[in-house]
PyMOL Python script that loads the backbone (N, CA, C, O; Angstrom):
from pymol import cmd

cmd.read_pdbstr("""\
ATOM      1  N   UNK A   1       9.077  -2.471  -1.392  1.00  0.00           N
ATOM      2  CA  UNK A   1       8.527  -1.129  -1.387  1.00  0.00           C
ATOM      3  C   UNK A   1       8.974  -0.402  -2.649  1.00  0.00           C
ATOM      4  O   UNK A   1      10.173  -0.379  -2.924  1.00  0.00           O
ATOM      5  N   UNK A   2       8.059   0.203  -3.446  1.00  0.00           N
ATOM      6  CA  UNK A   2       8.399   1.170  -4.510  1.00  0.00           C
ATOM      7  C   UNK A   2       9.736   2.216  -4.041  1.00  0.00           C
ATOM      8  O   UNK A   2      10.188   2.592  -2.960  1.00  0.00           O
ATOM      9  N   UNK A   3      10.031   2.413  -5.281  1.00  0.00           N
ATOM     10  CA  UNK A   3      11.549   3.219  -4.878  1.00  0.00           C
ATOM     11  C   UNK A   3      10.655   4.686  -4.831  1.00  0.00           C
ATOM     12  O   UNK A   3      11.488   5.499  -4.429  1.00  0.00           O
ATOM     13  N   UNK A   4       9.692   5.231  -4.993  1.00  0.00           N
ATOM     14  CA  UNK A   4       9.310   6.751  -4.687  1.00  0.00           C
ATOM     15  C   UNK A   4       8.614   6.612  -3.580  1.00  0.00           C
ATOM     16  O   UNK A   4       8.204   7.640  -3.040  1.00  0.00           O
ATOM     17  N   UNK A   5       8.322   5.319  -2.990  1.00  0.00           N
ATOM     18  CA  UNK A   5       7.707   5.855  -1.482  1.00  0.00           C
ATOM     19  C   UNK A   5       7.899   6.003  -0.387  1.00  0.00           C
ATOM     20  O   UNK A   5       7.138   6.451   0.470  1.00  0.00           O
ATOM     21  N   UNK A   6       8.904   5.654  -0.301  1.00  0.00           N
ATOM     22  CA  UNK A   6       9.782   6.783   0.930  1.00  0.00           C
ATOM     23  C   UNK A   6       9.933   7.946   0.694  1.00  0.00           C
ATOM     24  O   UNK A   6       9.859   8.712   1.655  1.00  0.00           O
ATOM     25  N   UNK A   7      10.113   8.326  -0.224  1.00  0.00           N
ATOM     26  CA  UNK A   7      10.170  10.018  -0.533  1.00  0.00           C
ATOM     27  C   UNK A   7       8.591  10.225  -0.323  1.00  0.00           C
ATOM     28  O   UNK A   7       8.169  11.160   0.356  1.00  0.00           O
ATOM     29  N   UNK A   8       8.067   9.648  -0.710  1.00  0.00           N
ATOM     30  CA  UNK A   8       6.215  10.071  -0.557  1.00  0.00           C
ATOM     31  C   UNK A   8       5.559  10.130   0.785  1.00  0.00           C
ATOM     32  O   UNK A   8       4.633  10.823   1.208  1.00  0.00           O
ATOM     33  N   UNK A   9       6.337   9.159   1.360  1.00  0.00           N
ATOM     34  CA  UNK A   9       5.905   8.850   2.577  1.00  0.00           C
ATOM     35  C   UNK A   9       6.296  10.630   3.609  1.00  0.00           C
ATOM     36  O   UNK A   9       5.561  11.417   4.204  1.00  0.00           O
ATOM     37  N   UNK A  10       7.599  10.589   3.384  1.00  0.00           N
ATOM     38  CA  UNK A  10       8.575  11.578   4.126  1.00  0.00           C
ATOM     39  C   UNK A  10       7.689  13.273   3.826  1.00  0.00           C
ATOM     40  O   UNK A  10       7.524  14.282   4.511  1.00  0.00           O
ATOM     41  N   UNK A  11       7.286  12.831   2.391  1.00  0.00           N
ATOM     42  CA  UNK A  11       6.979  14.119   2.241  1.00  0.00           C
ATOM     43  C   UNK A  11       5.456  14.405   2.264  1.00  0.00           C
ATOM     44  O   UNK A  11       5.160  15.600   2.268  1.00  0.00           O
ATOM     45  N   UNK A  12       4.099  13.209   2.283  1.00  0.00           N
ATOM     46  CA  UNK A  12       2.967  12.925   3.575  1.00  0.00           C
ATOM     47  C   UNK A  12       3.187  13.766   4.661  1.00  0.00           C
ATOM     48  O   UNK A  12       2.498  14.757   4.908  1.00  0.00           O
ATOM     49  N   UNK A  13       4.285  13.324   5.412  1.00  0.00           N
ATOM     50  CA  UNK A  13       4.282  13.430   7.075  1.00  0.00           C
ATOM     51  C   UNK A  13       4.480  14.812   7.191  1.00  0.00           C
ATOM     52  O   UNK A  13       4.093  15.217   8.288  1.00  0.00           O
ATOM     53  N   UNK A  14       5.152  16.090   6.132  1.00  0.00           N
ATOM     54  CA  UNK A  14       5.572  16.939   6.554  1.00  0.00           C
ATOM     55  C   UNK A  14       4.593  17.717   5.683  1.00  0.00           C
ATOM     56  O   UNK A  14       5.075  18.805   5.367  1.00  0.00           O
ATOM     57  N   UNK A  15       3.092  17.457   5.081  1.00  0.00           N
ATOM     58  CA  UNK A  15       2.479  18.272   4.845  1.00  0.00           C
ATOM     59  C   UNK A  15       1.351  18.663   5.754  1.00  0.00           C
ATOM     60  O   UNK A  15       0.824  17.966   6.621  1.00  0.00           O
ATOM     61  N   UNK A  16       0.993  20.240   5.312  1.00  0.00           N
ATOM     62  CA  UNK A  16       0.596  20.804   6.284  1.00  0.00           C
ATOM     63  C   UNK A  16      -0.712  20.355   6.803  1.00  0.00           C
ATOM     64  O   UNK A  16      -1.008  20.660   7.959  1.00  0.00           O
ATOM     65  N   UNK A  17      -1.534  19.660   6.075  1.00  0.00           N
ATOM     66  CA  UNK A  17      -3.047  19.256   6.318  1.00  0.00           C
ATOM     67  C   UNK A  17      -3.696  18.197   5.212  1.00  0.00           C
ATOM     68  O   UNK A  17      -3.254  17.950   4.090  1.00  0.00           O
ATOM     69  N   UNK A  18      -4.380  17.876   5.588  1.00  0.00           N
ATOM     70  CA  UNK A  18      -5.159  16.470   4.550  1.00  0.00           C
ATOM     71  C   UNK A  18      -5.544  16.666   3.123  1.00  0.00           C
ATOM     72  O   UNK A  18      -5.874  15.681   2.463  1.00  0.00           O
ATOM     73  N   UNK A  19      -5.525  18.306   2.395  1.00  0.00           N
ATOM     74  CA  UNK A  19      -5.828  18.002   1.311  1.00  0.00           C
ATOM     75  C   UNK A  19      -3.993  18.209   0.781  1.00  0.00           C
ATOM     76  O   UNK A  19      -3.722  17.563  -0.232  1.00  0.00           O
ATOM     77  N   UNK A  20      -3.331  18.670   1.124  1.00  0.00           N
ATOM     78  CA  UNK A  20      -1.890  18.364   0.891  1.00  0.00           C
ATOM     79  C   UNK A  20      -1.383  17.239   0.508  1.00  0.00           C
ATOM     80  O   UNK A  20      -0.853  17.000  -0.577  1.00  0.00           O
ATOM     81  N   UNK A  21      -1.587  16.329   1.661  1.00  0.00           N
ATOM     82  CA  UNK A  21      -1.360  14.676   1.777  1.00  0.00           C
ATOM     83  C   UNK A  21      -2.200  14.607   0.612  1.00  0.00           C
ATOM     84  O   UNK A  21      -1.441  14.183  -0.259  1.00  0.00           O
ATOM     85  N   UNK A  22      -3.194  14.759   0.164  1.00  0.00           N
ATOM     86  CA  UNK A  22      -4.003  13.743  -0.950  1.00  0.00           C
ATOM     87  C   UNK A  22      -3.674  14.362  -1.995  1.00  0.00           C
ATOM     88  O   UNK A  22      -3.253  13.478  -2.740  1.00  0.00           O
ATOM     89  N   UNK A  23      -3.581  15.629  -2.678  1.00  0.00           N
ATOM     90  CA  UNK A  23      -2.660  16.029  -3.473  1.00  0.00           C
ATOM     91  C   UNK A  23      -1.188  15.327  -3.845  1.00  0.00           C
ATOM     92  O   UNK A  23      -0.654  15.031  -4.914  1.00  0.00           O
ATOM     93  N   UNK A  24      -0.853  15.224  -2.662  1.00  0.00           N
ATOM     94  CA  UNK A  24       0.665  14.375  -3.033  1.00  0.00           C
ATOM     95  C   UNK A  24       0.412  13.224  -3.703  1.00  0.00           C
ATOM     96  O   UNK A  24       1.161  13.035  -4.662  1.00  0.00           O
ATOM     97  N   UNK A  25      -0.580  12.227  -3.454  1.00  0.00           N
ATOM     98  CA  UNK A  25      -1.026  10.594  -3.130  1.00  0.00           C
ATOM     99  C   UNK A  25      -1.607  11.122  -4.633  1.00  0.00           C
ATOM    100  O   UNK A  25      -0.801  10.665  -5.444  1.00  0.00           O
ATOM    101  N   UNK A  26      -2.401  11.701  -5.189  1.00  0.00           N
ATOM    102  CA  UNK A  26      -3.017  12.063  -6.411  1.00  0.00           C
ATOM    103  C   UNK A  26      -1.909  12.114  -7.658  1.00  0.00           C
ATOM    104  O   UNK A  26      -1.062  12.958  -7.950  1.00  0.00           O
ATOM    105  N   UNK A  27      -2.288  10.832  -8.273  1.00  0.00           N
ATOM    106  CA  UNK A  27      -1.338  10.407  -9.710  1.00  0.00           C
ATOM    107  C   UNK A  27      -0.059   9.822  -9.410  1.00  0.00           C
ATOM    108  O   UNK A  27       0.561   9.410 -10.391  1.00  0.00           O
ATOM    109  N   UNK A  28       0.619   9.655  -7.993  1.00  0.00           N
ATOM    110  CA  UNK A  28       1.466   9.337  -7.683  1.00  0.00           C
ATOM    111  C   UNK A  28       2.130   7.806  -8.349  1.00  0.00           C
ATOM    112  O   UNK A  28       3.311   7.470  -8.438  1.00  0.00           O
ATOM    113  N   UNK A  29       0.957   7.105  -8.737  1.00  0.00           N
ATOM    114  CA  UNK A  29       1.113   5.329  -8.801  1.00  0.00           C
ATOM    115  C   UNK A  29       0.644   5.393 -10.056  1.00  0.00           C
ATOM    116  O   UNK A  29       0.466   4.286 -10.566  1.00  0.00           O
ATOM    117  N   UNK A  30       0.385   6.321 -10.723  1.00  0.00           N
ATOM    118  CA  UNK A  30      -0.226   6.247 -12.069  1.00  0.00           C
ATOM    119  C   UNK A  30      -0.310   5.636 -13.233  1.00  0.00           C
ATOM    120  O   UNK A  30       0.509   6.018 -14.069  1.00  0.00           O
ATOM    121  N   UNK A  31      -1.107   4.734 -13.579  1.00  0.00           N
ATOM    122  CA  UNK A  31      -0.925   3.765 -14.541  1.00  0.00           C
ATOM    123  C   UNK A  31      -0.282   2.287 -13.746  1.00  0.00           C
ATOM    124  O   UNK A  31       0.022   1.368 -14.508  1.00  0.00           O
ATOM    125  N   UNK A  32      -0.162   2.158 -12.831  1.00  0.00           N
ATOM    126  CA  UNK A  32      -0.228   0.776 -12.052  1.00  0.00           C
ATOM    127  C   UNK A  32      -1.941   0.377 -11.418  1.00  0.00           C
ATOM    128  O   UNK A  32      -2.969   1.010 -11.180  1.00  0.00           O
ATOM    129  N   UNK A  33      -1.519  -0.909 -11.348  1.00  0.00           N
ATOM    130  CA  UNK A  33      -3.071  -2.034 -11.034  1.00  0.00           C
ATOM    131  C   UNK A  33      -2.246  -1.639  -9.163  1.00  0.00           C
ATOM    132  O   UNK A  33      -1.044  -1.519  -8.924  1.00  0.00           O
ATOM    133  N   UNK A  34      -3.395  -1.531  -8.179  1.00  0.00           N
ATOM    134  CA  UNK A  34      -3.110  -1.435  -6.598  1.00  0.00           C
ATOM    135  C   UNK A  34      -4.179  -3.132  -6.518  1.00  0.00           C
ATOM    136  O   UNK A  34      -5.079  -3.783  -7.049  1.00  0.00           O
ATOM    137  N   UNK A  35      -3.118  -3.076  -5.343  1.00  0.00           N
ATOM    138  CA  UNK A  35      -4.413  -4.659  -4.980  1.00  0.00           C
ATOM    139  C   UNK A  35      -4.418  -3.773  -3.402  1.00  0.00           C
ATOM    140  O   UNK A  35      -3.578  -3.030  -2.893  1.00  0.00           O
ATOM    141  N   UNK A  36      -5.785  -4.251  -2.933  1.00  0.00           N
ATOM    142  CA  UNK A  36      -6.268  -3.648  -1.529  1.00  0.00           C
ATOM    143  C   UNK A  36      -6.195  -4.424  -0.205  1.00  0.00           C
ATOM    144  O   UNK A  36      -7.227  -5.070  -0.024  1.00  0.00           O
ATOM    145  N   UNK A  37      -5.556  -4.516   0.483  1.00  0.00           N
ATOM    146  CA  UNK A  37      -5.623  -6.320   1.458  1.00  0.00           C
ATOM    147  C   UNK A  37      -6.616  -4.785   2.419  1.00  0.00           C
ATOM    148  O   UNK A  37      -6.671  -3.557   2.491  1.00  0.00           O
ATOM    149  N   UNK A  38      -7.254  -6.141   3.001  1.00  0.00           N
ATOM    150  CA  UNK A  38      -8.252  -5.207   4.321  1.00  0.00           C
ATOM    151  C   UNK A  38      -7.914  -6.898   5.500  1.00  0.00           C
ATOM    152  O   UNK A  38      -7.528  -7.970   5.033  1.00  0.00           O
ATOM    153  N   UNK A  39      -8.128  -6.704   6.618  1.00  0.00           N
ATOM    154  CA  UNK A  39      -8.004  -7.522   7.509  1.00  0.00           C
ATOM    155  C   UNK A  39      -9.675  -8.439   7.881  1.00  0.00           C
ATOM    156  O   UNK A  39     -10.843  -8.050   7.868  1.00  0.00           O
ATOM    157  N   UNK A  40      -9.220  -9.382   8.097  1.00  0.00           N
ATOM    158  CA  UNK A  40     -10.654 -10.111   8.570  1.00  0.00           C
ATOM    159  C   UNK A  40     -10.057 -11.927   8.082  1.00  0.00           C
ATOM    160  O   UNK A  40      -8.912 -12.140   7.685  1.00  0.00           O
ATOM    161  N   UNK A  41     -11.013 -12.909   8.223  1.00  0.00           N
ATOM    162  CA  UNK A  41     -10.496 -14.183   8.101  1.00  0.00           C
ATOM    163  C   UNK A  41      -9.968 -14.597   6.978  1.00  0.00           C
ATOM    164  O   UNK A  41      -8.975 -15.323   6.914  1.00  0.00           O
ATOM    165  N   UNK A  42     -10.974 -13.902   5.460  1.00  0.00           N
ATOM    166  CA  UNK A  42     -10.405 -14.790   4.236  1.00  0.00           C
ATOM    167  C   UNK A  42      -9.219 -13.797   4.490  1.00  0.00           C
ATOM    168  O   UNK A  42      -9.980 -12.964   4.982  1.00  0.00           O
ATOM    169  N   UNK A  43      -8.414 -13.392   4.543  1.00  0.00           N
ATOM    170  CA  UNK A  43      -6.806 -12.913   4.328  1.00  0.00           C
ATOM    171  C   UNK A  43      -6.451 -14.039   4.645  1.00  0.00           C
ATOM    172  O   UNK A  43      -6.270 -14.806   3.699  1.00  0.00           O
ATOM    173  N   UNK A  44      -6.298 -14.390   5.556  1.00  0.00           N
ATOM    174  CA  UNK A  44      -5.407 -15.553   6.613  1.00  0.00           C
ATOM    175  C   UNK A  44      -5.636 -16.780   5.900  1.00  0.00           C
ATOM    176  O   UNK A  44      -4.742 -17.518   5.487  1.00  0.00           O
ATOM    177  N   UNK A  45      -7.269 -17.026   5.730  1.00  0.00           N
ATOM    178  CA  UNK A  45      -7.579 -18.224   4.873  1.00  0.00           C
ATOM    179  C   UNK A  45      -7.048 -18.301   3.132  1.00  0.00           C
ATOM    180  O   UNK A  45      -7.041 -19.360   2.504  1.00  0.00           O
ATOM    181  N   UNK A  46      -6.753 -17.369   2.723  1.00  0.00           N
ATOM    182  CA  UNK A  46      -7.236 -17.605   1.211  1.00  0.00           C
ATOM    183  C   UNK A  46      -5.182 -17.319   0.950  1.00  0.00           C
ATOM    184  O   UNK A  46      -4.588 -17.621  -0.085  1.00  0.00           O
ATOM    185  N   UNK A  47      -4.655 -16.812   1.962  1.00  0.00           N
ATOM    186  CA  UNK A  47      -3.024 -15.878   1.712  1.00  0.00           C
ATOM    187  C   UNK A  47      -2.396 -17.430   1.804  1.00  0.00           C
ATOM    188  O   UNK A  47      -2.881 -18.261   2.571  1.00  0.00           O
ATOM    189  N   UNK A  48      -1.225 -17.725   0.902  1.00  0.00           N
ATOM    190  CA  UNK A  48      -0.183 -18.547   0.169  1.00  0.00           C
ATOM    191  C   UNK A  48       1.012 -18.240  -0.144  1.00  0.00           C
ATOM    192  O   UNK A  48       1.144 -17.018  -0.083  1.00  0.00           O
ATOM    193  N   UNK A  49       1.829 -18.699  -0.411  1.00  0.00           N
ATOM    194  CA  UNK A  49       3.230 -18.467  -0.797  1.00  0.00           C
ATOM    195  C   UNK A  49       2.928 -17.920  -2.789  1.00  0.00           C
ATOM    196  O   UNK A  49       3.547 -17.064  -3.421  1.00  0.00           O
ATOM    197  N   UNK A  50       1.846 -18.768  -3.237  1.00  0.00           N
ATOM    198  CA  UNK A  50       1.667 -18.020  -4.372  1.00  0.00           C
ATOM    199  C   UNK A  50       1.377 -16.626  -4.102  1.00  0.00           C
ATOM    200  O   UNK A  50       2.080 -15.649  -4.361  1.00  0.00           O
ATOM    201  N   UNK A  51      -0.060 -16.686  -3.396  1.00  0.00           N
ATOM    202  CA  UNK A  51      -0.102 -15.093  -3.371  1.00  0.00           C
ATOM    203  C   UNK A  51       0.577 -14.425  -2.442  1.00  0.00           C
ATOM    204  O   UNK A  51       0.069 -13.313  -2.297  1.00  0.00           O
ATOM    205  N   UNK A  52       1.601 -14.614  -1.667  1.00  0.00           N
ATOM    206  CA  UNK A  52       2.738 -13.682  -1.718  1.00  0.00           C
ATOM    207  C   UNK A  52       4.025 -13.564  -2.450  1.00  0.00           C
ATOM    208  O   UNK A  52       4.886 -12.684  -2.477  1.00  0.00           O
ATOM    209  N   UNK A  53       3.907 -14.633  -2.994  1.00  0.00           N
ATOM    210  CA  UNK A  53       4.625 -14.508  -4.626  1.00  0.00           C
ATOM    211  C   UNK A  53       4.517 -13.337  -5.295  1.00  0.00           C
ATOM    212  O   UNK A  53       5.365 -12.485  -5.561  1.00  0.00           O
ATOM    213  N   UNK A  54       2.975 -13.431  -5.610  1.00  0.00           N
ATOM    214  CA  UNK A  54       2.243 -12.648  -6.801  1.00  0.00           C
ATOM    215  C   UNK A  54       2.216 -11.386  -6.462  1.00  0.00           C
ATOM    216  O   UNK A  54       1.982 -10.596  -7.377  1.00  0.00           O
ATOM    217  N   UNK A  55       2.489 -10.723  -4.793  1.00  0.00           N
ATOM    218  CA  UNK A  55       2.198  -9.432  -4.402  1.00  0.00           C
ATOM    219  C   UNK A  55       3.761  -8.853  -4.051  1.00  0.00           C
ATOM    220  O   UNK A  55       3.975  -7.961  -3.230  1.00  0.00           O
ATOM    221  N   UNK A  56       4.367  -9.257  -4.514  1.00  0.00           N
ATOM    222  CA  UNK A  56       5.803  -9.399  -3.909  1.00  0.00           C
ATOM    223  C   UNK A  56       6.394  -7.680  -4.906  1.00  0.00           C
ATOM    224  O   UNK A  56       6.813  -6.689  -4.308  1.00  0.00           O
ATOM    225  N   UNK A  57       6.297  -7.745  -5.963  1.00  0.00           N
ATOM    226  CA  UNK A  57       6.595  -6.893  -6.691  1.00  0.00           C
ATOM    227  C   UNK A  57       5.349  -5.900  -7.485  1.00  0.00           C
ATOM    228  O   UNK A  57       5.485  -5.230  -8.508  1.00  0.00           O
ATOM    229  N   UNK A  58       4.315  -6.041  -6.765  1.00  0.00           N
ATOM    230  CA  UNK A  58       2.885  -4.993  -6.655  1.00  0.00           C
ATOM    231  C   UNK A  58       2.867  -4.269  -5.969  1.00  0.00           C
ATOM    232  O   UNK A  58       3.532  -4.431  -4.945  1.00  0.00           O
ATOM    233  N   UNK A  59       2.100  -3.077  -6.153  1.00  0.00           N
ATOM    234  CA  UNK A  59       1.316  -1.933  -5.379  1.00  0.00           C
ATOM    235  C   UNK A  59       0.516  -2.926  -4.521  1.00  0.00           C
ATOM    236  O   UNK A  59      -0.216  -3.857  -4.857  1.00  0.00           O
ATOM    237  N   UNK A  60       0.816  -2.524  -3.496  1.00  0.00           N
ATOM    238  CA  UNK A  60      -0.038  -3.400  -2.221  1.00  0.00           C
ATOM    239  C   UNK A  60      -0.776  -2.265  -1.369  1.00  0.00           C
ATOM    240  O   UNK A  60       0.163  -1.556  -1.006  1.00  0.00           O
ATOM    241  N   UNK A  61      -1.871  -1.750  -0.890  1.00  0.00           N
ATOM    242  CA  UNK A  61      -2.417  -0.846   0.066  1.00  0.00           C
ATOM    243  C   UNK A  61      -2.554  -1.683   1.299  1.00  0.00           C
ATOM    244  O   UNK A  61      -3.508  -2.296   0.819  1.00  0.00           O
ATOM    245  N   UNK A  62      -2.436  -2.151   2.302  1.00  0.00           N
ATOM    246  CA  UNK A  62      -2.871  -2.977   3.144  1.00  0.00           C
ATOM    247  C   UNK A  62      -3.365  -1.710   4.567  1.00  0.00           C
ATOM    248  O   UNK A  62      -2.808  -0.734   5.069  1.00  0.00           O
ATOM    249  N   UNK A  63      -4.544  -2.344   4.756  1.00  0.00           N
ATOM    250  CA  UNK A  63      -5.312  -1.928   5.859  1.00  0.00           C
ATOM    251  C   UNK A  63      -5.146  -2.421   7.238  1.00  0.00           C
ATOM    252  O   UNK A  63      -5.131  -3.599   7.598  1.00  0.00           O
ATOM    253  N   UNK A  64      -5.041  -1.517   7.856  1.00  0.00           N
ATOM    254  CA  UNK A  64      -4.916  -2.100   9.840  1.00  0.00           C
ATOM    255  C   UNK A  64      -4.629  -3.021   9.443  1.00  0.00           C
ATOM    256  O   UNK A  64      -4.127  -3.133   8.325  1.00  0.00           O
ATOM    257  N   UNK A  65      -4.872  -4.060  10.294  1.00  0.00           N
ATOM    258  CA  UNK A  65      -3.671  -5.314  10.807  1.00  0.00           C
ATOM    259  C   UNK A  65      -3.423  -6.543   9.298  1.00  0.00           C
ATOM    260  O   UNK A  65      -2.726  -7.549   9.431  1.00  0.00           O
ATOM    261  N   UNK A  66      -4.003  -6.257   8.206  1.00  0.00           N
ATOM    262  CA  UNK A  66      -3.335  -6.717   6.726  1.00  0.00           C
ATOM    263  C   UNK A  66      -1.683  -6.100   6.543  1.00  0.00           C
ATOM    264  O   UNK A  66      -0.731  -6.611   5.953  1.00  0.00           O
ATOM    265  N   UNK A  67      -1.777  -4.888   7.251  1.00  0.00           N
ATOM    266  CA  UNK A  67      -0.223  -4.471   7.160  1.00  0.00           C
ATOM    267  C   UNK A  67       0.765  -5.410   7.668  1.00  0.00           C
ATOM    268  O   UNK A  67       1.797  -5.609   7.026  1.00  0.00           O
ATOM    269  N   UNK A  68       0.462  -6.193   9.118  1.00  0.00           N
ATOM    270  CA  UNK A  68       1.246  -7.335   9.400  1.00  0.00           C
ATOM    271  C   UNK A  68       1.705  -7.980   8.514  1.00  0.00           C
ATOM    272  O   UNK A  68       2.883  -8.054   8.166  1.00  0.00           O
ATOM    273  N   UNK A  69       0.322  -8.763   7.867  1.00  0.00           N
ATOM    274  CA  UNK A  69       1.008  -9.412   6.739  1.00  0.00           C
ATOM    275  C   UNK A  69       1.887  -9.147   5.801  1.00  0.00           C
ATOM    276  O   UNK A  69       2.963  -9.728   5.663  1.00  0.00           O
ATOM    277  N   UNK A  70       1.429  -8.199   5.076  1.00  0.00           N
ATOM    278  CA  UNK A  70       2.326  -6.797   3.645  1.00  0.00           C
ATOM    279  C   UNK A  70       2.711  -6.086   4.429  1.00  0.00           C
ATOM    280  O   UNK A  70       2.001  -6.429   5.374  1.00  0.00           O
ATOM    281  N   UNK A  71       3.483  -5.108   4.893  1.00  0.00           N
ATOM    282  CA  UNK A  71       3.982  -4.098   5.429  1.00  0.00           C
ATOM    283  C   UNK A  71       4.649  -3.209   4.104  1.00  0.00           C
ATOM    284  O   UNK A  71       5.225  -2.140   4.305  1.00  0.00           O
TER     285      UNK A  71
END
""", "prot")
cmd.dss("prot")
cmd.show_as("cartoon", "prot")
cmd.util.cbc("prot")
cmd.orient("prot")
């Protein structure tokens, strides 16, 4: 996990409404590549020790149950 997102996270949860939260999330990662996991079969099929190698020290977003995998 990035060392500012726990603070990001903490400070998400304690804003007052959704354009707050996206304000915060806005430029936050700036100038990093995000990779997107979403859930469905190729995850399971196509995911490796390379590519959790390769995501190991990336911006990862993972969606519903892709979070299992990445958390």
């Amino acid at each position: 996990m990035r060392p500012q997102t726990q603070e990001l996270r903490s400070r998400i949860q304690q804003a007052a409404d959704l354009q707050q939260q996206l304000d915060l999330l806005a430029g936050a990662y700036e100038g990093e590549a995000a990779y997107l996991l979403a859930c469905g079969p190729s995850l399971n099929s196509a995911w490796s020790d390379r590519v959790e190698h390769f995501l190991r020290d990336k911006l990862v977003i993972a969606v519903k149950q892709a979070y299992n995998r990445v958390p």
